[in-house]
C-alpha positions, 0 to 999 in steps of 0.5 A: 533521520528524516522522519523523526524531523517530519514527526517533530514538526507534529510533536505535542500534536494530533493530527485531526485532519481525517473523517471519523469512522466506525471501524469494523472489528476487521479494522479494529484488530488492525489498530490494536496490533498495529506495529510501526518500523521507522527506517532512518537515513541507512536502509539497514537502521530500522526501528520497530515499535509496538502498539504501546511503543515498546521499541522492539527492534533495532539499535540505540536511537535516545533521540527517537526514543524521546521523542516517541515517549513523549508523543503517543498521543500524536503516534495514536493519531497517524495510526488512525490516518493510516487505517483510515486512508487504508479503508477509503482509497484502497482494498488492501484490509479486506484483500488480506483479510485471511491473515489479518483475522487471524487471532496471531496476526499482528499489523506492521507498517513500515514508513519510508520518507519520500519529501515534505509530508509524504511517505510511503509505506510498506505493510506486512503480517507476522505472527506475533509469537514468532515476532522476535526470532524470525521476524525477516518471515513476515509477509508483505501485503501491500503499499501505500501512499500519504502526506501527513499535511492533506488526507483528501486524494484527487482523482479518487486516489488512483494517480499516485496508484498508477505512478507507483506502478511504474517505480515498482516495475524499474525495480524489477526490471533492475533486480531481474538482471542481477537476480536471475541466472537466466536472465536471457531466458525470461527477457523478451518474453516476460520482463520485456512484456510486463514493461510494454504493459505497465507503461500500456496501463499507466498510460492510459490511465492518467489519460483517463482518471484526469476526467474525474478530478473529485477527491470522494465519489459522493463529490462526482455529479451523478449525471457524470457518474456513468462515465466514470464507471466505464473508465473504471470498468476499463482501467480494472480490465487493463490490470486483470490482464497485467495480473494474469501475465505476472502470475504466468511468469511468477510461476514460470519462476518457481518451475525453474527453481528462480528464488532469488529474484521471484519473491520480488515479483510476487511483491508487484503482483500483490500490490497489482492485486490491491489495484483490483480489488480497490478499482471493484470496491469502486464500481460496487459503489458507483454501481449502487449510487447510480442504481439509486439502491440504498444499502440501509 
Protein backbone atom coordinates (compact mmCIF):
# COMPACT_ATOMS: atom_id res chain seq x y z
CA UNK A 1 0.00 0.00 0.00
CA UNK A 2 1.63 3.21 -1.07
CA UNK A 3 0.16 5.25 1.46
CA UNK A 4 0.86 3.48 4.39
CA UNK A 5 4.65 3.32 3.13
CA UNK A 6 4.46 7.34 2.43
CA UNK A 7 2.89 7.61 6.03
CA UNK A 8 5.86 5.61 7.83
CA UNK A 9 7.99 7.82 6.59
CA UNK A 10 6.19 10.36 9.22
CA UNK A 11 5.69 7.86 11.96
CA UNK A 12 6.32 9.06 15.58
CA UNK A 13 5.89 12.66 13.63
CA UNK A 14 3.76 15.61 13.23
CA UNK A 15 3.96 17.21 10.44
CA UNK A 16 4.81 21.36 11.49
CA UNK A 17 5.26 22.74 8.11
CA UNK A 18 1.93 24.75 7.82
CA UNK A 19 0.69 28.40 9.41
CA UNK A 20 -1.62 28.16 12.41
CA UNK A 21 -4.65 29.59 11.92
CA UNK A 22 -7.78 30.19 13.97
CA UNK A 23 -10.56 28.26 12.63
CA UNK A 24 -13.89 29.36 12.17
CA UNK A 25 -16.65 27.28 13.81
CA UNK A 26 -17.39 26.35 10.02
CA UNK A 27 -13.62 24.82 9.89
CA UNK A 28 -13.82 23.44 13.14
CA UNK A 29 -16.80 21.17 12.55
CA UNK A 30 -14.90 20.27 9.57
CA UNK A 31 -11.99 18.76 11.96
CA UNK A 32 -14.14 17.40 14.75
CA UNK A 33 -15.84 15.04 12.19
CA UNK A 34 -13.28 14.55 10.03
CA UNK A 35 -13.20 11.02 8.43
CA UNK A 36 -10.08 9.48 6.61
CA UNK A 37 -10.82 6.75 3.50
CA UNK A 38 -7.21 4.94 2.86
CA UNK A 39 -7.46 3.33 -0.86
CA UNK A 40 -4.74 0.55 -1.04
CA UNK A 41 -3.25 -0.70 -3.99
CA UNK A 42 -7.03 -2.08 -5.56
CA UNK A 43 -9.43 0.41 -6.12
CA UNK A 44 -12.04 -1.64 -4.37
CA UNK A 45 -9.75 -1.99 -0.69
CA UNK A 46 -10.83 1.16 0.92
CA UNK A 47 -10.14 1.91 4.69
CA UNK A 48 -12.38 4.29 6.64
CA UNK A 49 -11.45 5.67 9.87
CA UNK A 50 -13.26 7.99 12.23
CA UNK A 51 -12.17 11.00 13.89
CA UNK A 52 -10.88 9.09 16.94
CA UNK A 53 -9.44 6.25 14.22
CA UNK A 54 -11.93 3.60 15.05
CA UNK A 55 -11.62 1.82 11.56
CA UNK A 56 -15.07 1.76 10.38
CA UNK A 57 -15.04 0.30 6.94
CA UNK A 58 -13.18 -2.30 5.21
CA UNK A 59 -11.31 -5.53 5.41
CA UNK A 60 -8.61 -6.65 7.76
CA UNK A 61 -5.48 -4.65 7.27
CA UNK A 62 -2.90 -5.47 10.96
CA UNK A 63 -0.32 -3.54 9.45
CA UNK A 64 -2.40 -0.45 8.90
CA UNK A 65 -4.11 -0.91 11.83
CA UNK A 66 -0.79 -0.49 13.90
CA UNK A 67 0.30 1.68 12.25
CA UNK A 68 -2.78 4.27 12.73
CA UNK A 69 -2.84 3.21 16.85
CA UNK A 70 0.50 4.36 17.01
CA UNK A 71 0.51 7.61 15.40
CA UNK A 72 -2.86 9.94 16.06
CA UNK A 73 -0.67 12.48 16.82
CA UNK A 74 1.19 12.45 13.17
CA UNK A 75 -2.82 11.64 11.55
CA UNK A 76 -4.05 14.83 14.02
CA UNK A 77 -1.45 16.69 12.19
CA UNK A 78 -2.50 15.94 8.27
CA UNK A 79 -6.01 16.63 9.26
CA UNK A 80 -4.74 20.35 10.11
CA UNK A 81 -2.51 20.33 6.63
CA UNK A 82 -5.74 19.10 4.95
CA UNK A 83 -8.07 21.89 6.39
CA UNK A 84 -5.50 24.17 6.47
CA UNK A 85 -4.40 24.00 2.65
CA UNK A 86 -8.71 23.86 2.09
CA UNK A 87 -8.91 27.39 3.78
CA UNK A 88 -5.80 28.88 1.87
CA UNK A 89 -5.91 27.76 -2.01
CA UNK A 90 -9.37 26.72 -2.31
CA UNK A 91 -13.43 27.46 -1.67
CA UNK A 92 -14.58 24.38 -1.25
CA UNK A 93 -15.63 24.69 2.80
CA UNK A 94 -17.47 27.66 2.28
CA UNK A 95 -18.89 26.72 -1.40
CA UNK A 96 -20.31 23.48 0.54
CA UNK A 97 -21.07 25.30 3.37
CA UNK A 98 -24.94 24.07 3.29
CA UNK A 99 -23.96 20.53 4.00
CA UNK A 100 -21.49 21.14 6.22
CA UNK A 101 -23.43 23.16 9.05
CA UNK A 102 -25.60 20.63 9.24
CA UNK A 103 -25.45 19.28 12.63
CA UNK A 104 -25.69 15.52 11.07
CA UNK A 105 -23.10 16.19 8.44
CA UNK A 106 -19.74 14.37 9.07
CA UNK A 107 -16.48 15.18 6.59
CA UNK A 108 -14.88 12.57 4.65
CA UNK A 109 -11.64 12.59 2.69
CA UNK A 110 -10.71 10.07 0.51
CA UNK A 111 -6.59 10.11 0.02
CA UNK A 112 -5.48 8.68 -3.49
CA UNK A 113 -1.40 8.44 -3.87
CA UNK A 114 -0.21 9.96 -6.99
CA UNK A 115 4.01 9.94 -6.31
CA UNK A 116 6.31 10.88 -3.41
CA UNK A 117 4.47 12.98 -1.13
CA UNK A 118 1.54 14.13 -3.16
CA UNK A 119 -1.86 13.00 -2.95
CA UNK A 120 -4.98 13.57 -4.22
CA UNK A 121 -8.06 13.84 -2.58
CA UNK A 122 -11.52 13.22 -2.80
CA UNK A 123 -14.21 15.04 -0.44
CA UNK A 124 -17.41 14.01 0.53
CA UNK A 125 -20.50 14.72 3.12
CA UNK A 126 -22.64 11.98 4.70
CA UNK A 127 -25.09 11.93 7.26
CA UNK A 128 -23.36 10.33 10.21
CA UNK A 129 -26.35 8.12 11.27
CA UNK A 130 -26.74 6.90 7.85
CA UNK A 131 -22.94 6.34 7.73
CA UNK A 132 -23.04 2.64 8.05
CA UNK A 133 -25.88 1.28 6.17
CA UNK A 134 -25.65 3.21 3.03
CA UNK A 135 -22.48 4.87 2.88
CA UNK A 136 -22.33 4.59 -1.22
CA UNK A 137 -24.85 7.86 -0.78
CA UNK A 138 -22.44 10.13 0.18
CA UNK A 139 -22.22 12.95 -1.71
CA UNK A 140 -19.12 14.41 -3.48
CA UNK A 141 -18.05 18.08 -2.81
CA UNK A 142 -14.97 18.37 -4.50
CA UNK A 143 -11.08 17.80 -4.75
CA UNK A 144 -7.81 18.61 -3.80
CA UNK A 145 -4.18 18.34 -4.27
CA UNK A 146 -1.08 18.32 -1.47
CA UNK A 147 2.26 17.01 -0.87
CA UNK A 148 3.09 16.39 2.39
CA UNK A 149 6.90 17.45 2.30
CA UNK A 150 5.75 21.42 1.05
CA UNK A 151 2.49 23.22 1.85
CA UNK A 152 3.37 26.70 -0.10
CA UNK A 153 1.81 26.51 -3.72
CA UNK A 154 3.48 28.48 -6.77
CA UNK A 155 1.15 30.38 -9.00
CA UNK A 156 -1.29 31.07 -5.97
CA UNK A 157 -2.40 27.33 -6.06
CA UNK A 158 -4.11 27.34 -9.59
CA UNK A 159 -1.50 25.38 -11.67
CA UNK A 160 -2.38 22.10 -10.50
CA UNK A 161 -6.13 23.35 -10.45
CA UNK A 162 -6.19 23.84 -14.27
CA UNK A 163 -4.20 20.65 -15.05
CA UNK A 164 -6.81 18.62 -13.06
CA UNK A 165 -9.08 20.18 -15.33
CA UNK A 166 -7.81 18.28 -17.88
CA UNK A 167 -7.52 14.48 -16.42
CA UNK A 168 -11.13 14.96 -15.06
CA UNK A 169 -12.34 15.84 -18.80
CA UNK A 170 -10.27 12.51 -20.29
CA UNK A 171 -12.26 10.83 -17.80
CA UNK A 172 -15.53 12.11 -19.22
CA UNK A 173 -14.92 11.71 -22.28
CA UNK A 174 -13.81 7.77 -21.76
CA UNK A 175 -16.69 6.95 -19.46
CA UNK A 176 -19.23 8.89 -21.88
CA UNK A 177 -18.53 6.52 -24.33
CA UNK A 178 -19.32 3.43 -22.42
CA UNK A 179 -21.85 5.21 -20.15
CA UNK A 180 -24.17 6.65 -22.37
CA UNK A 181 -26.69 5.04 -24.71
CA UNK A 182 -26.64 7.54 -26.91
CA UNK A 183 -23.85 8.49 -27.15
CA UNK A 184 -23.77 9.98 -30.77
CA UNK A 185 -26.30 12.30 -29.75
CA UNK A 186 -24.38 14.13 -27.32
CA UNK A 187 -20.83 13.72 -29.09
CA UNK A 188 -20.67 16.74 -31.23
CA UNK A 189 -22.64 19.07 -29.50
CA UNK A 190 -21.75 18.59 -26.13
CA UNK A 191 -18.46 16.15 -25.12
CA UNK A 192 -16.80 17.53 -28.22
CA UNK A 193 -17.53 21.11 -27.06
CA UNK A 194 -16.69 20.95 -23.03
CA UNK A 195 -13.04 19.14 -24.64
CA UNK A 196 -12.69 22.34 -27.18
CA UNK A 197 -13.40 24.60 -23.93
CA UNK A 198 -11.33 22.91 -21.10
CA UNK A 199 -8.35 22.54 -23.59
CA UNK A 200 -9.42 26.59 -24.37
CA UNK A 201 -9.35 27.65 -20.57
CA UNK A 202 -6.43 25.61 -19.56
CA UNK A 203 -4.64 26.98 -21.86
CA UNK A 204 -4.84 30.07 -21.66
CA UNK A 205 -4.35 29.91 -18.03
CA UNK A 206 -1.04 28.24 -17.57
CA UNK A 207 -0.27 31.26 -20.39
CA UNK A 208 -1.25 33.46 -17.61
CA UNK A 209 -1.12 32.52 -14.07
CA UNK A 210 2.88 32.01 -15.22
CA UNK A 211 3.11 35.82 -14.82
CA UNK A 212 2.31 35.57 -11.11
CA UNK A 213 4.74 32.78 -9.61
CA UNK A 214 4.50 34.07 -5.84
CA UNK A 215 2.99 31.42 -3.51
CA UNK A 216 0.59 34.03 -0.95
CA UNK A 217 -0.88 37.12 -2.56
CA UNK A 218 0.65 39.16 0.34
CA UNK A 219 4.30 38.19 -1.65
CA UNK A 220 2.55 39.80 -4.96
CA UNK A 221 4.22 43.75 -4.99
CA UNK A 222 1.36 45.80 -5.07
CA UNK A 223 2.25 47.80 -8.24
CA UNK A 224 2.00 44.31 -9.98
CA UNK A 225 -1.34 43.55 -8.34
CA UNK A 226 -3.46 45.29 -10.78
CA UNK A 227 -2.64 43.04 -13.41
CA UNK A 228 -2.89 39.91 -11.62
CA UNK A 229 -6.43 40.85 -10.75
CA UNK A 230 -7.27 41.14 -14.62
CA UNK A 231 -5.84 37.85 -15.25
CA UNK A 232 -7.99 36.50 -12.61
CA UNK A 233 -11.13 38.41 -13.42
CA UNK A 234 -10.45 36.77 -16.88
CA UNK A 235 -9.63 33.27 -16.24
CA UNK A 236 -13.17 33.25 -13.76
CA UNK A 237 -15.02 34.46 -17.07
CA UNK A 238 -13.55 31.42 -18.87
CA UNK A 239 -14.71 29.11 -16.07
CA UNK A 240 -18.32 30.80 -15.75
CA UNK A 241 -18.58 29.92 -19.53
CA UNK A 242 -17.35 26.20 -19.13
CA UNK A 243 -20.18 26.02 -16.18
CA UNK A 244 -23.09 27.28 -17.78
CA UNK A 245 -22.10 24.76 -21.00
CA UNK A 246 -21.73 21.59 -18.37
CA UNK A 247 -24.83 22.46 -16.36
CA UNK A 248 -26.79 22.62 -20.01
CA UNK A 249 -25.83 19.57 -20.68
CA UNK A 250 -26.17 18.07 -17.03
CA UNK A 251 -29.60 18.89 -17.63
CA UNK A 252 -29.99 17.65 -21.02
CA UNK A 253 -28.87 14.32 -19.47
CA UNK A 254 -31.41 14.12 -16.65
CA UNK A 255 -34.21 15.16 -19.45
CA UNK A 256 -33.54 11.81 -21.30
CA UNK A 257 -33.29 9.81 -18.16
CA UNK A 258 -29.10 9.63 -18.83
CA UNK A 259 -28.30 8.27 -15.27
CA UNK A 260 -25.40 6.28 -15.46
CA UNK A 261 -23.10 8.45 -16.99
CA UNK A 262 -24.64 12.27 -15.60
CA UNK A 263 -23.45 11.47 -11.93
CA UNK A 264 -20.08 11.90 -13.42
CA UNK A 265 -20.43 14.97 -15.00
CA UNK A 266 -21.97 16.37 -12.03
CA UNK A 267 -18.82 15.69 -10.41
CA UNK A 268 -16.58 17.90 -13.02
CA UNK A 269 -19.09 20.36 -12.55
CA UNK A 270 -18.59 20.52 -8.89
CA UNK A 271 -15.09 21.00 -8.92
CA UNK A 272 -15.62 23.75 -11.92
CA UNK A 273 -17.68 25.28 -9.39
CA UNK A 274 -14.88 25.44 -6.61
CA UNK A 275 -12.74 26.79 -9.37
CA UNK A 276 -15.12 29.86 -9.31
CA UNK A 277 -15.95 30.19 -6.17
CA UNK A 278 -11.65 30.28 -5.11
CA UNK A 279 -10.77 32.62 -8.26
CA UNK A 280 -13.81 35.31 -6.43
CA UNK A 281 -12.29 34.74 -3.05
CA UNK A 282 -9.13 35.93 -4.75
CA UNK A 283 -10.23 39.01 -6.44
CA UNK A 284 -12.10 39.76 -3.06
CA UNK A 285 -8.73 39.97 -1.66
CA UNK A 286 -7.01 41.62 -4.16
CA UNK A 287 -9.79 44.00 -4.72
CA UNK A 288 -9.35 45.01 -1.05
CA UNK A 289 -5.49 45.24 -0.87
CA UNK A 290 -5.25 47.21 -3.50
CA UNK A 291 -8.46 49.55 -2.18
CA UNK A 292 -5.94 50.02 0.67
CA UNK A 293 -9.30 48.96 2.67
CA UNK A 294 -8.80 47.56 5.95
CA UNK A 295 -11.35 44.86 6.89
CA UNK A 296 -10.19 45.29 10.84
Amino acid sequence: MHTLEIFKGFSNKKLDNYPEIVYSSLYRKVLDTFHFELQGDVEDDKYLYSPFYTQLRGASFPELSDFVSRNEAFLDSLKGFITTSLFVYSALIDENSYYLTNPQSIFIARLLYKKDSRFEIKFYTHYKDELMESYEDKIYIGRDFINLDKFDRKYLGLKKFFRSLVEQNEKIQERARHKLRYFEDYRKPFLDEIEYQVKETVDDAMERITLFPEVKLASIPKGKLMEVLENVLYLLNLMIELRDFTEEFETKLRQREENDFVKYLTKFSKDVIDGIRYLRKLSCQMHLKISNYSIC
